[in-house]
N, C-alpha and C positions, 0 to 999 in steps of 0.2 A: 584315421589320421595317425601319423606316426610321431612320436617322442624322440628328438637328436641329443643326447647327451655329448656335450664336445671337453675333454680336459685337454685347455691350454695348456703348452708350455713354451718357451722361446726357440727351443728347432722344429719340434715338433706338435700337432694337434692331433689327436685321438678321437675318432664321433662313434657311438652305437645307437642300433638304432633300436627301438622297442614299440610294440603294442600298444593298444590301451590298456594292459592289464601288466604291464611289464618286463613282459617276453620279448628276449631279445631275438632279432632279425637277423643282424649285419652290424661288422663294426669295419672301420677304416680308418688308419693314422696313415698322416700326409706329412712334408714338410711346413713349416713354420712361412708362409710367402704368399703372394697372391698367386702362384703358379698351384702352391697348393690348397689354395683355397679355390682355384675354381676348378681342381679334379675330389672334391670334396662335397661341392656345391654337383657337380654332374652326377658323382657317386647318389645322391641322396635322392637327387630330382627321376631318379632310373626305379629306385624303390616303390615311390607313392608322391601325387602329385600334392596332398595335402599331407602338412610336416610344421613343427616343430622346433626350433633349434634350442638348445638349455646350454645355455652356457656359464660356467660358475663365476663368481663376479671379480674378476681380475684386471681389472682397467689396464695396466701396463703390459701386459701379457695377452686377452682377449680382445683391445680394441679394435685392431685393424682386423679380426674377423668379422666383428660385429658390422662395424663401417661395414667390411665387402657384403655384407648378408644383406643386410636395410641397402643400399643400393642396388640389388637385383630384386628388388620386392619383397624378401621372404619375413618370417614373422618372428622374433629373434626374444628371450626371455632370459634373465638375469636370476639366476640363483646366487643369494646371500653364500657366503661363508662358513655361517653361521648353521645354517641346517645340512651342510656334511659335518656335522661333528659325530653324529652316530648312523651317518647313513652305508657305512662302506658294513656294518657288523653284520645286513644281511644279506649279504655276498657271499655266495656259498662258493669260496674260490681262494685258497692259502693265496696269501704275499700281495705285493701291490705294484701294480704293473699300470698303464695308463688305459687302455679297453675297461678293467675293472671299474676305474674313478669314474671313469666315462658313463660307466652303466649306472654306477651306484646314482650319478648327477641325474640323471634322466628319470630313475625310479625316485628319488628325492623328490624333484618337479614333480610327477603325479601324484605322489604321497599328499604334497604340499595342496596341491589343485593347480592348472596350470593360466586360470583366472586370477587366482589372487597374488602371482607374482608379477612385476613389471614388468611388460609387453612392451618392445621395438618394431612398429612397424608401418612403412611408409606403402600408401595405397590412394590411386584416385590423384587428384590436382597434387596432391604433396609428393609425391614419386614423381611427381613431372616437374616438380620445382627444382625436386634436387636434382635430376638426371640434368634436366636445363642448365642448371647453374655451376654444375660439376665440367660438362661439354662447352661452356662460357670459359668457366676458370682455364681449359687444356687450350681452347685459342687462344687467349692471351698471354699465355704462358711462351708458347710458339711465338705468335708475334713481336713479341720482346727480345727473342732469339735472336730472331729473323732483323728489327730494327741495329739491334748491336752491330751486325754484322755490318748492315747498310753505310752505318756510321763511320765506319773505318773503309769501306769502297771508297765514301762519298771524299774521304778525306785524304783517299790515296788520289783520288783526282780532281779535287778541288782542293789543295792547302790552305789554300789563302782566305779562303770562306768557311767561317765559325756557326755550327748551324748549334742554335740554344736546345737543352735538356729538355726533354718529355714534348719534345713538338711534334715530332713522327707521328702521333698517333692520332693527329688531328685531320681531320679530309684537306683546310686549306693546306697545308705544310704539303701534303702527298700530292698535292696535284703540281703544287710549284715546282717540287725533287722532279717528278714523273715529267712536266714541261722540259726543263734545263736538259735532263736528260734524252728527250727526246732530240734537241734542238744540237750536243752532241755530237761530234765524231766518232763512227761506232767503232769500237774495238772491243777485246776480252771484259773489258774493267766494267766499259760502259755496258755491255749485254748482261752481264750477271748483277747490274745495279740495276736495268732496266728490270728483269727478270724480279728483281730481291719486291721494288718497290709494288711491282704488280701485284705478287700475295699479298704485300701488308696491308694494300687496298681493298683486296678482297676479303681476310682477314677483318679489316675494321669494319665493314657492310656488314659480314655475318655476326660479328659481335654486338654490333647496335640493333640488328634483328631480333636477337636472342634477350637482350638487354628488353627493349618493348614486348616480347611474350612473357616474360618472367613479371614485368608491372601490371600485364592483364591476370597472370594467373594467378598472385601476390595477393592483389585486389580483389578477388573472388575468397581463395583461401583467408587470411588473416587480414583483414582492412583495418582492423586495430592495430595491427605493426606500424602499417605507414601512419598511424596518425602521429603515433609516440616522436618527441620533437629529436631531431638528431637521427631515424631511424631511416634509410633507404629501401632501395628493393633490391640491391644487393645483400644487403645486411641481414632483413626479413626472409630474404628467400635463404641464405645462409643458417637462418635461426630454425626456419618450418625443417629444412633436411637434415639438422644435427639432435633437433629433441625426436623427432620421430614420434608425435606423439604425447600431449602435454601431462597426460591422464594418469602415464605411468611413475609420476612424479608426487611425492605425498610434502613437501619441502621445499622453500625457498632453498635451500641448502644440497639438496639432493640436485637440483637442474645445475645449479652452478656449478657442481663438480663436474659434472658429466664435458658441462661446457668449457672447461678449465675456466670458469670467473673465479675472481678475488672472492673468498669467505668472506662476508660479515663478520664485522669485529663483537663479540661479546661484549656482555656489559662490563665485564674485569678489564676488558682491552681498552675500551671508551674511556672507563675512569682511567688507566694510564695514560693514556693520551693527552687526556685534558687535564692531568693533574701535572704539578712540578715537580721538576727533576727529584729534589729533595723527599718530598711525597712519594713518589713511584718507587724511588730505591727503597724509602721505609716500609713501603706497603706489599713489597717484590718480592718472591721467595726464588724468584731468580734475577739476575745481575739484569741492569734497566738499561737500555741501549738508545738512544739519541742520535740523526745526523743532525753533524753540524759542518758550514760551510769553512772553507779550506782555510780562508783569512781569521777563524774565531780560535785555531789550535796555535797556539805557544809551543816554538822547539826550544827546549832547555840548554842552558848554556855548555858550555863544556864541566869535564868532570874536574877540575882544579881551581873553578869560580865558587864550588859546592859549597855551601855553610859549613862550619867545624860541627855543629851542632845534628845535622841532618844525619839518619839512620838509615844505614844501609842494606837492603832486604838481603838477607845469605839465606841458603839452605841449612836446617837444623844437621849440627851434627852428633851424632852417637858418641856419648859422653861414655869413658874407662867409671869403673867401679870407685880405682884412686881419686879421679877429679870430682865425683857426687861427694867423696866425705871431705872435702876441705869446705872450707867456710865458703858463709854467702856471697862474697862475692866474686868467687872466682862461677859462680853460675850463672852471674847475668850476661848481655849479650853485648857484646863488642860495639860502642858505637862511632869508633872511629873512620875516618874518611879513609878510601883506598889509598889515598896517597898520604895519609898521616906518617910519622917513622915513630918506633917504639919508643916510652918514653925509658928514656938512661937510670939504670940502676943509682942507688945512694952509696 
């Protein structure tokens, strides 16, 4: 089995490939794209059919390889950060180039065991949840296209008929469009409206087809999803193809990042929350932040309603040597209003 060490970066990805002992094979840097990810994925799959991938853990920078890898099947593994800190030293190789990083990430993983690191990988009913639900997601995406377009034929030939938001996508709505049109004088408008509404017909057949295999395979895989209140079989099957995997997760805190969810608030965060204003800002060692709705802010009057008494924030200025040695009170701070006038000599 082969070891893929990949060093991310944003134009380009770097993969070598190594042994069970360390020894490198083959290395290849691609562009940063799904064009280069799947002369990447070809590169590897030419080597050995059993592989690897290590990739060091750079969510902003790694994710969309990772994604491509776990949707072709492959078995995808997350190197910390934190154990390349001494792993490039035994690189028998001056300078640092990205094949280097590459190798060192890959001999890191076997160093480490490549068990006890978190493992991505989707295989069996769960590769078919997500292959399904991804091939769902790209019709509807198209259909949506395809509707827009409709909408503006429909109303280059019918003005005077208002057809309501998100109906399209319904069978009775397609069949009444697809009647009217039939019924019709054909011309250009009307042949490419006929033509438009026939995909979206067919379109929405294969959507709800795919829509009922995803609630059988859902149902087999995870039937605890659907029970959870609020949770569908879009949502579920969404959920089984982005953790890939529950096992490789040690943390409520670890899955939710992966899945972009909101952190849990700490218990220093709960008590700001529940505490008042007054509270939070004494308790804060940084400034306490509160929305408040638009009607509870007061704009201040103008600057020549000010009180006489009110102090006006200035920037400190760089006091001469002369002005420290006179008396105390030429050292205190001005607290006259901007529009005070000096007061007149005796």
């Amino acid at each position: 089995m082969l070891t893929i060490g990949i060093d991310p970066h944003k134009q380009t990805h770097s993969g070598v490939a190594v042994d069970q002992l360390g020894v490198q094979i083959a290395q290849r840097t691609v562009a940063a794209g799904r064009e280069g990810f799947g002369q990447l994925l070809e590169w590897a799959r030419k080597l050995d059919s059993e592989r690897v991938w290590v990739l060091e853990d750079v969510r902003h920078v790694s994710g969309s390889l990772e994604r491509f890898l776990i949707d072709r099947g492959e078995t995808v593994v997350r190197l910390p950060p934190r154990l390349m800190a001494n792993a490039r030293r035994g690189v028998r190789e001056r300078g640092k180039s990205d094949p280097i990083d590459a190798l060192a990430i890959a001999r890191a993983a076997l160093r480490e065991g490549i068990d006890t690191l978190p493992t991505a990988r989707l295989a069996g009913p769960e590769l078919e949840i997500r292959l399904l639900a991804l091939h769902r997601e790209r019709l509807v995406e198209t259909r949506t296209r395809l509707i827009n377009e409709l909408r503006w034929q429909l109303h280059d030939l019918w003005p005077d008929r208002e057809i309501p938001k998100r109906v399209l996508i319904h069978p009775a709505w397609q069949n009444k469009i697809a009647g009217r049109l039939s019924r019709a004088e054909t011309n250009v408008r009307v042949q490419i409206a006929r033509d438009m509404i026939g995909r979206v017909r067919e379109l929405t057949r294969t959507i709800t087809q795919l829509h009922e295999q995803l609630a059988s395979l859902v149902k087999q895989a995870a039937p605890q999803l659907l029970a959870e209140r609020g949770l569908g079989v879009l949502i579920a099957a969404k959920l089984i193809g982005e953790i890939a995997g529950i096992d490789r997760f040690t943390s409520d805190a670890q899955l939710a990042r992966i899945l972009d969810a909101p952190r849990s608030r700490s218990r220093r965060d709960a008590q700001i929350a529940t505490a008042s204003i007054p509270a939070a800002t004494a308790n804060s060692t940084t400034p306490f932040t509160c929305s408040r709705s638009p009607s509870s802010y007061t704009t201040p009057g103008p600057l020549s309603t000010w009180p006489n008494s009110a102090r006006t924030a200035r920037p400190a200025e760089k006091r001469s040597a002369a002005s420290n040695a006179t008396s105390s009170d030429a050292s205190t701070t001005y607290s006259a209003t901007p529009t005070a006038s000096p007061r007149p000599s005796a």
